[in-house]
Backbone bond lengths (Angstrom), bond angles and torsions (degrees), N, CA, C in turn:
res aa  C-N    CA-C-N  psi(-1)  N-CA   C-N-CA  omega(-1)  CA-C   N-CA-C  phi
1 X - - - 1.475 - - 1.528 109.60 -
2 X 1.118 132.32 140.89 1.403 132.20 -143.89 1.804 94.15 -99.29
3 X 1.410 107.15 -53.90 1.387 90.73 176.52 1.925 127.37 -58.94
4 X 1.266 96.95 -1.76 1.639 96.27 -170.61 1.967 92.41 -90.07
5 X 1.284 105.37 -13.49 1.691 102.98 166.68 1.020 120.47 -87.92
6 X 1.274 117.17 14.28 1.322 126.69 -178.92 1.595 109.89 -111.98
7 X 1.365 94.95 -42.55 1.915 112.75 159.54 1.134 113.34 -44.06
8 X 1.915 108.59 -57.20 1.445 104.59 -162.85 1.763 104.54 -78.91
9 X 1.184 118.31 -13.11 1.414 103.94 -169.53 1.687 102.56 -79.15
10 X 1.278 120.16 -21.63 1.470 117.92 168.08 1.280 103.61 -50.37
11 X 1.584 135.55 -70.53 1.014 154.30 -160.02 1.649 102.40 -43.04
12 X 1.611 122.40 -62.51 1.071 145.80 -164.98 1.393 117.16 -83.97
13 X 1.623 116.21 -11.64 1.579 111.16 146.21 2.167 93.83 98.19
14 X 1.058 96.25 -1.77 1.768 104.99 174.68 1.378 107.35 -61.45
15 X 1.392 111.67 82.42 1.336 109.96 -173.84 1.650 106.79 -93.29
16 X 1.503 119.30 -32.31 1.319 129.78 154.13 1.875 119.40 -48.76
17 X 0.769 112.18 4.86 1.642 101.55 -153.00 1.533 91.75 -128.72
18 X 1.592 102.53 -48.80 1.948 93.60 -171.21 1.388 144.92 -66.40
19 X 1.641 89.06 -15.04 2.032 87.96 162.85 1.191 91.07 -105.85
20 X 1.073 138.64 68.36 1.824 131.90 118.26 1.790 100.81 -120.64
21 X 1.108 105.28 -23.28 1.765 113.13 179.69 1.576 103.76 -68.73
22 X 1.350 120.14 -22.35 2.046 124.19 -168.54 1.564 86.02 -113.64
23 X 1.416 137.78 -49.97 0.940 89.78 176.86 1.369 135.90 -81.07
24 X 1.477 102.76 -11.20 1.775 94.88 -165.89 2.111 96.70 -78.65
25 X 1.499 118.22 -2.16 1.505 117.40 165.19 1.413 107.91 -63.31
26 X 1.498 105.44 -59.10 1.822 118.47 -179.10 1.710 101.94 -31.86
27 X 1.656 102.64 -66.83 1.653 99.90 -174.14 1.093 114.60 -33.16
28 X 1.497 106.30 -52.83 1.395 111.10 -173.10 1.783 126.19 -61.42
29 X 1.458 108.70 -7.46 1.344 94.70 165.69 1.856 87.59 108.88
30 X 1.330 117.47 -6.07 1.809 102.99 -167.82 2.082 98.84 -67.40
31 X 1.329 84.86 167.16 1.951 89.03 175.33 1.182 92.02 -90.80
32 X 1.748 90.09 144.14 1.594 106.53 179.19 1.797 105.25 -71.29
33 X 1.326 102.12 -48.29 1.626 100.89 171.85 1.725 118.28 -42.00
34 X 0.841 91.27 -63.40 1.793 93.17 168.90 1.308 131.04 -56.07
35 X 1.623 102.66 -36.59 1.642 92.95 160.22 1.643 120.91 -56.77
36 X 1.152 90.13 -59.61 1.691 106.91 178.48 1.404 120.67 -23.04
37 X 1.746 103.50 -58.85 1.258 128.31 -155.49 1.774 112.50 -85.27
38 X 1.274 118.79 -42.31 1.350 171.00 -156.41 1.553 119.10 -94.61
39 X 1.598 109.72 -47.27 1.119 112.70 -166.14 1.539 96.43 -120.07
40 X 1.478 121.36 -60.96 1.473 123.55 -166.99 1.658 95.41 -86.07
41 X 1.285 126.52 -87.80 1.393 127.77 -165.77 1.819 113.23 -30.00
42 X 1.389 111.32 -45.52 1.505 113.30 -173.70 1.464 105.69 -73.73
43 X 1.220 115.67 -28.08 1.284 112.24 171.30 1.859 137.62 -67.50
44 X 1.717 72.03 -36.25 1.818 83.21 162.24 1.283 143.18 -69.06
45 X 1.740 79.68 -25.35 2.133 111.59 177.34 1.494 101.89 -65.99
46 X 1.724 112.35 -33.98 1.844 114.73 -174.20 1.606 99.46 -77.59
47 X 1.231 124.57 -40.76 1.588 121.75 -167.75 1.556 117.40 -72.58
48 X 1.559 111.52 -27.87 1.479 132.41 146.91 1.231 124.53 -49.81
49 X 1.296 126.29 -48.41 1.431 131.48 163.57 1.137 113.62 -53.54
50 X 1.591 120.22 -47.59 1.415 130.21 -167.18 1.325 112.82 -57.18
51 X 1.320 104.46 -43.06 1.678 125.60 -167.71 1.594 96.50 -73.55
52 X 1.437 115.97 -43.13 1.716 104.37 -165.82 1.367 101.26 -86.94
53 X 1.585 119.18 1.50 1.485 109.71 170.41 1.411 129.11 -92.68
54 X 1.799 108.68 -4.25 1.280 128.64 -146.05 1.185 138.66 42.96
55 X 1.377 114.02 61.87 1.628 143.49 -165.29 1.207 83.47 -103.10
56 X 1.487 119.09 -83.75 1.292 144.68 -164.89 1.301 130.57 -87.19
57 X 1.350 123.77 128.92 1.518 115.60 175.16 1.164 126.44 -104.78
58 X 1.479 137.53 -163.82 1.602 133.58 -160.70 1.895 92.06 -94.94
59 X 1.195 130.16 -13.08 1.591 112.79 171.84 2.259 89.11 -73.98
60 X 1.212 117.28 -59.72 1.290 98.38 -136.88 1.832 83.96 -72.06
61 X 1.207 125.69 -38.02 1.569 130.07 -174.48 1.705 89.12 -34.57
62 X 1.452 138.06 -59.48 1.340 153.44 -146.41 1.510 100.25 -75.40
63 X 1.414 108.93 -37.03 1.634 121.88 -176.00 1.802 106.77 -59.98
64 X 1.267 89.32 -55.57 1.954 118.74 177.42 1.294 102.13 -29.76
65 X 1.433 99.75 -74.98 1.527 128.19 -160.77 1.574 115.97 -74.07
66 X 1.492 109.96 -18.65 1.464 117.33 139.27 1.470 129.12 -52.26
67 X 1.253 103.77 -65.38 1.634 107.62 -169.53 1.927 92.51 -64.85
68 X 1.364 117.63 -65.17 1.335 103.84 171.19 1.369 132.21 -17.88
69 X 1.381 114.82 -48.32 1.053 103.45 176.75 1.633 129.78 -84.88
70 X 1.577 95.03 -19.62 1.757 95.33 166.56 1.474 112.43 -68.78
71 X 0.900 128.31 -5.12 1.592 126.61 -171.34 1.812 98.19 -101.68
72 X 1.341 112.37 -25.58 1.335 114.46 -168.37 2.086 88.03 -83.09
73 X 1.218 113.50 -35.20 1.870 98.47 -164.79 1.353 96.25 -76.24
74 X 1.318 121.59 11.83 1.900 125.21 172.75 1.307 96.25 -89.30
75 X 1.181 123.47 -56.16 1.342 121.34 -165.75 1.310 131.66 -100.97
76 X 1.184 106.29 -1.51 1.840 126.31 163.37 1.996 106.64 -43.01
77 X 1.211 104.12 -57.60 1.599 111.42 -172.41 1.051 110.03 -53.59
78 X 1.834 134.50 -24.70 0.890 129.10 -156.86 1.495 111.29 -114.75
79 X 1.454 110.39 -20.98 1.557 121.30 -170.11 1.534 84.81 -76.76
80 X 0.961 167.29 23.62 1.329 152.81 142.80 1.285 114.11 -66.06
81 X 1.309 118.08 -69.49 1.514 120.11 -179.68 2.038 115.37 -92.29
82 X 1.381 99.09 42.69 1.596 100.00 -155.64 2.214 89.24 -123.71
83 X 1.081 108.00 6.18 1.272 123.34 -168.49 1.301 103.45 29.13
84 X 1.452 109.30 74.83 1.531 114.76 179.78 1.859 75.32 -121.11
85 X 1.631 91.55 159.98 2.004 119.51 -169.22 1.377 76.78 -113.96
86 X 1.396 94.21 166.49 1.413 126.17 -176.25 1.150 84.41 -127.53
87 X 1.429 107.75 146.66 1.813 131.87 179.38 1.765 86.09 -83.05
88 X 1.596 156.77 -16.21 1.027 120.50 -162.35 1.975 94.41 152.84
89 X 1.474 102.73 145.91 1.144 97.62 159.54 1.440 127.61 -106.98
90 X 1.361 127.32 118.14 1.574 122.97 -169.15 1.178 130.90 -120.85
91 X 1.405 102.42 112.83 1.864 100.67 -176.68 1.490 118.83 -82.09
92 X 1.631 114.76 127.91 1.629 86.94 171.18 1.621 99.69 -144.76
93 X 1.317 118.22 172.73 1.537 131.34 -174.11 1.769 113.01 -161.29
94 X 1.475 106.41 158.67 1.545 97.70 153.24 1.216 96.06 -98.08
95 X 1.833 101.67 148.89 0.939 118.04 163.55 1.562 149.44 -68.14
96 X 1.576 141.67 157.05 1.457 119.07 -169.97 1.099 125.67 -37.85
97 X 1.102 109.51 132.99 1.936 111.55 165.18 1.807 94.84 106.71
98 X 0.758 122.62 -46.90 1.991 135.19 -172.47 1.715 95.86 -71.40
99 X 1.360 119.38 122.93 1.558 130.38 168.90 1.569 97.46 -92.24
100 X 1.815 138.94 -41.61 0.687 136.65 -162.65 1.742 121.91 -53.33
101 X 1.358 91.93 131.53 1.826 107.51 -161.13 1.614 112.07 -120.24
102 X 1.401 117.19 -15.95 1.550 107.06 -158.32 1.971 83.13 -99.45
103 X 0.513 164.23 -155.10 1.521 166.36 -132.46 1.559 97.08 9.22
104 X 1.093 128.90 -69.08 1.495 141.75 -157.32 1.751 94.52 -69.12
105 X 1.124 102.61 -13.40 2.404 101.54 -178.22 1.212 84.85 -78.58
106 X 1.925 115.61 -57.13 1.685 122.14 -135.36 2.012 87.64 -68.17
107 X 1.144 111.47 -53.73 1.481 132.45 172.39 2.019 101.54 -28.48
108 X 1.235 82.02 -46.07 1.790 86.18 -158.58 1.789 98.26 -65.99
109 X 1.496 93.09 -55.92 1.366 119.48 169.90 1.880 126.99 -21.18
110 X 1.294 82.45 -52.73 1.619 111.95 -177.99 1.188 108.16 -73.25
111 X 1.280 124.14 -67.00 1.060 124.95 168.17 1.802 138.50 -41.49
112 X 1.369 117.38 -36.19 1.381 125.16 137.48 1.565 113.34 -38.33
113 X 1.013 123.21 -83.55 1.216 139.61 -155.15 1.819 91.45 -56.09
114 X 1.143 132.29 -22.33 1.146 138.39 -174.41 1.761 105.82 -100.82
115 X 1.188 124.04 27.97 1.379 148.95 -167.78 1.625 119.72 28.07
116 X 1.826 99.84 46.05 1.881 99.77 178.82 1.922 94.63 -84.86
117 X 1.499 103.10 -173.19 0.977 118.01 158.28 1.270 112.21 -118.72
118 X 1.987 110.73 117.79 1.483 106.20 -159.09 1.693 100.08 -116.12
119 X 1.623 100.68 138.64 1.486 117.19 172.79 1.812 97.83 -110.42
120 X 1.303 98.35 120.83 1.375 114.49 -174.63 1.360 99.30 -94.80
121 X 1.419 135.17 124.25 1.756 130.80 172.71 1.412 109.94 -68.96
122 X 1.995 106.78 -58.28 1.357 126.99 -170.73 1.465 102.97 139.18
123 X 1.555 96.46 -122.68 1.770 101.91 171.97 1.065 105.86 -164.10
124 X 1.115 146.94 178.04 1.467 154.13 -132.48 1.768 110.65 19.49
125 X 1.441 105.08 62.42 1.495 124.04 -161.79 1.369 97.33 -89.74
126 X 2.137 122.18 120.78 1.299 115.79 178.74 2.137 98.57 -77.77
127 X 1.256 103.50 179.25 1.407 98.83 168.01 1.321 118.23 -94.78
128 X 1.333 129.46 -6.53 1.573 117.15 164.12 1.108 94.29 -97.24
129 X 1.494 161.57 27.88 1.075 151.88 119.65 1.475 132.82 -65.43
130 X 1.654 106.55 -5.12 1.402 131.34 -176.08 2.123 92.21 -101.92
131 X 1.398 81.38 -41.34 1.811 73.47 -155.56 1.660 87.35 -80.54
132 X 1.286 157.83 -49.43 1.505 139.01 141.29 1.416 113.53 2.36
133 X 1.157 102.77 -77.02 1.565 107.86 -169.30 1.718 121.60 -46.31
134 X 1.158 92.41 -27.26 1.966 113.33 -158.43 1.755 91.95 -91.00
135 X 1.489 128.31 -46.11 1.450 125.39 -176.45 1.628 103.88 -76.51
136 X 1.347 127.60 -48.34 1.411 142.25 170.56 1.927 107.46 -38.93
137 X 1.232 117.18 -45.34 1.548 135.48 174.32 1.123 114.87 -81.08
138 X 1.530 117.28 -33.64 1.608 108.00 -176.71 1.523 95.58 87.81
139 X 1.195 141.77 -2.17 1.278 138.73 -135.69 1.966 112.95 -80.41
140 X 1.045 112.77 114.95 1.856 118.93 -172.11 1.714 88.08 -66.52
141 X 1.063 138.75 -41.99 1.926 125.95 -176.87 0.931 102.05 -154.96
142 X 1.632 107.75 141.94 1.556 143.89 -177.04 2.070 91.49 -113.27
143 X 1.576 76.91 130.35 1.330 116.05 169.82 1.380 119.30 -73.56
144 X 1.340 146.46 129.99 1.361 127.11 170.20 1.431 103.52 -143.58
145 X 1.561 112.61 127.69 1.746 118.98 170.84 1.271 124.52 -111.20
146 X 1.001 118.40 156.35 1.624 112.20 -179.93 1.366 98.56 -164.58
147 X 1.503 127.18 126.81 1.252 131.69 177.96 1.832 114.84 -103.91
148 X 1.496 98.00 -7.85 1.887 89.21 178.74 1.493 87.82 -121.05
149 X 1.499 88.96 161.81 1.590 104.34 171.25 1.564 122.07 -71.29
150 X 1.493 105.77 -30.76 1.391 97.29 165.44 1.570 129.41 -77.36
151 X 1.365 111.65 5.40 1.671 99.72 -177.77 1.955 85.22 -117.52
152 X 1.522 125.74 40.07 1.079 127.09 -177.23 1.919 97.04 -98.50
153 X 1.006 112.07 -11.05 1.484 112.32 172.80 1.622 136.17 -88.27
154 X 2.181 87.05 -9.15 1.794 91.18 -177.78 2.017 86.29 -110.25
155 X 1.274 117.10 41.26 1.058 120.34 120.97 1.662 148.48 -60.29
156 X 1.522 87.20 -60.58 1.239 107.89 -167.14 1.580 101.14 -83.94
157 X 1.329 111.69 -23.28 1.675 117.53 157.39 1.780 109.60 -58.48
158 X 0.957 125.24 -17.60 1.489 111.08 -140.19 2.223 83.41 -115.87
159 X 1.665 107.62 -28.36 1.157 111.69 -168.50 1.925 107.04 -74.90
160 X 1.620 84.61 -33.12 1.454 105.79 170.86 1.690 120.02 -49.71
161 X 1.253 110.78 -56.92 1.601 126.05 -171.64 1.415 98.12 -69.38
162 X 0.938 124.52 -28.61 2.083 135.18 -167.97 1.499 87.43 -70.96
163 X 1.684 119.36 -57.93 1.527 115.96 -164.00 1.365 100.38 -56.67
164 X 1.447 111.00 -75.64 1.476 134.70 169.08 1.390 109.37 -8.76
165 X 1.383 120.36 -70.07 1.773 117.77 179.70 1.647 99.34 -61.14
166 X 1.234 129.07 -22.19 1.495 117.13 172.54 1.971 103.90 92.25
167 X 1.214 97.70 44.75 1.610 110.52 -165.46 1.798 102.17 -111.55
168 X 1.557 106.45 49.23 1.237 100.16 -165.71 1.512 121.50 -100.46
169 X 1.433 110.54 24.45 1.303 128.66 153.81 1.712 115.13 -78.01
170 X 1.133 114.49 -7.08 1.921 95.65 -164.53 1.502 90.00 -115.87
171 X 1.303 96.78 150.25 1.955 111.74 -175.47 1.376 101.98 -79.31
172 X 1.212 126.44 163.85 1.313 124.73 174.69 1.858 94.84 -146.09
173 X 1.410 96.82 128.56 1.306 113.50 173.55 1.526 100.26 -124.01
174 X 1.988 90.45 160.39 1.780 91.36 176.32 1.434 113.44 -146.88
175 X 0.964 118.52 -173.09 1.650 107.34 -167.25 1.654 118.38 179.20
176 X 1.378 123.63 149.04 1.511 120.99 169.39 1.338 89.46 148.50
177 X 1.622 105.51 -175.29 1.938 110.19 -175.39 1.208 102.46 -80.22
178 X 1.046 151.56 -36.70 1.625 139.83 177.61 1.644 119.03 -62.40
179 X 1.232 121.45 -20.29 0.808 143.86 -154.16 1.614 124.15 -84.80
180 X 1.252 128.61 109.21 1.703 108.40 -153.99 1.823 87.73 -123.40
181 X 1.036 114.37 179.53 1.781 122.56 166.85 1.740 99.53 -84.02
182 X 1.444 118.24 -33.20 1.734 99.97 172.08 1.418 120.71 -50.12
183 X 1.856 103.78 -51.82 1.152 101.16 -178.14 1.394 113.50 -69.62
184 X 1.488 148.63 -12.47 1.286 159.90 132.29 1.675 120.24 -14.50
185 X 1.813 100.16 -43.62 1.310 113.78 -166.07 1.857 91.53 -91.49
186 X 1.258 127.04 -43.87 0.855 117.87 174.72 1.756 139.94 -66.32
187 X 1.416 109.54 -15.24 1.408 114.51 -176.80 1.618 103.61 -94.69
188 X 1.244 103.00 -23.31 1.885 113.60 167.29 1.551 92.00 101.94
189 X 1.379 139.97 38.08 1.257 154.14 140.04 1.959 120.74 -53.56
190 X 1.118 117.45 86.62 1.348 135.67 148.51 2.217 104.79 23.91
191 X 1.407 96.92 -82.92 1.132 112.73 163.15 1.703 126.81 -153.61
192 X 1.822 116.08 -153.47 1.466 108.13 -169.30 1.266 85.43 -163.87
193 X 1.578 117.04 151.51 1.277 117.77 -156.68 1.978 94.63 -158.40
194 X 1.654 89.83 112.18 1.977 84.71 -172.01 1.979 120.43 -60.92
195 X 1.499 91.23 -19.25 1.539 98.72 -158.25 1.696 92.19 -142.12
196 X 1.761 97.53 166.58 1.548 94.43 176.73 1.666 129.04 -98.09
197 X 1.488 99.43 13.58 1.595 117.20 172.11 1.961 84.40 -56.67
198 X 1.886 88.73 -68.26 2.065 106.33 -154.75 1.031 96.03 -61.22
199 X 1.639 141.04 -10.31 1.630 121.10 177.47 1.582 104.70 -80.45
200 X 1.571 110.01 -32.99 1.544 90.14 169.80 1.517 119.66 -66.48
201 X 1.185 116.09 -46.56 1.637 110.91 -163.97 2.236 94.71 -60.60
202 X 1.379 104.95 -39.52 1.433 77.79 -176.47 1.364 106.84 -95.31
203 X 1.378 140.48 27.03 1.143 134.85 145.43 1.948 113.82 -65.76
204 X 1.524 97.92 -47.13 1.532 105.50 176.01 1.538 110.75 -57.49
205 X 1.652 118.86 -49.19 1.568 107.00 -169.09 1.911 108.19 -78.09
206 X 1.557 113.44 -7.36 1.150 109.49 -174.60 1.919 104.16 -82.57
207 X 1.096 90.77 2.00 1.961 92.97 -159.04 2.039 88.17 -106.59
208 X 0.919 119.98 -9.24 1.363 119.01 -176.22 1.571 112.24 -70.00
């Protein structure tokens, strides 16, 4: 079945191979929804599993979420008029003071491949540049990373400005190594997610 070669090439890290593998499916007439859904997203759901089973680690998870995403800039043009849904709109960034980028990509990464629509900030993210970003998107949850303990406070700045603008429809999740669900419970943050398998699944139950 052609889309399950499209599965397996997620699996197998063919990051060279999959936009000629989606499009030469497209020629063929396959649904773009089904590729999407079928081929890239289900595949990401197996490499997620892999990782929370300790199969897999954050180089090959990174490999995945590479080729995933070359297969996704094939099919971006088309999911517009392809009446494919988006699981959600999601803003995310590190926050001020934090340069750290590779958790918050793999995160970003994942999350595509898990069929959101992702607005990437960067990093050294102010918080009215978060709460802009989030009304500008329409966005149902904002992403937030932080890898040192000292830029763990323009969190709780950033959760602050979200109330403040009166933006109390969008979820706010957070995440990085300092980072626990207490301190989650305490800044008044939605949820907290250790890895970027669990940011999708609680990106999905936060979007319900």
């Amino acid at each position: 079945m052609a889309i399950k070669d499209v599965y397996q090439a997620v699996l197998d890290f063919e990051e060279d191979s999959i936009s000629g593998l989606i499009e030469k499916e497209l020629a063929a007439g396959a649904d773009v929804n089904q590729l999407l859904q079928e081929g890239l997203i289900s595949a990401m759901d197996a490499v997620g599993k892999a990782f929370s089973e300790g199969e897999l680690f954050v180089p090959e998870m990174l490999m995945a979420a590479q080729t995933m995403k070359a297969g996704l800039e094939v099919l971006k043009p088309k999911l517009g008029g392809a009446g494919a849904t988006s699981a959600g709109v999601i803003v995310i960034g590190t926050v001020k003071g934090d340069l750290h980028d590779i958790g918050k990509n793999l995160v970003g990464m994942m999350l595509e491949g898990g069929g959101f629509e992702l607005h990437d900030l960067g990093v050294d993210v102010e918080a009215k540049t978060f709460v802009d970003a989030v009304k500008k998107h329409n966005a149902s949850i904002l992403g937030l990373s932080a890898l040192l303990t000292t830029t763990m406070p323009a969190m709780e700045e950033t959760v602050a400005a979200i109330k403040e603008a009166g933006l109390t429809n969008v979820k706010i999740m957070i995440g990085g190594a300092p980072v626990t669900q207490a301190y989650a419970d305490k800044i008044g943050a939605h949820g907290y997610s250790e890895d970027a398998p669990s940011a999708v699944d609680l990106a999905r139950k936060l979007s319900k």
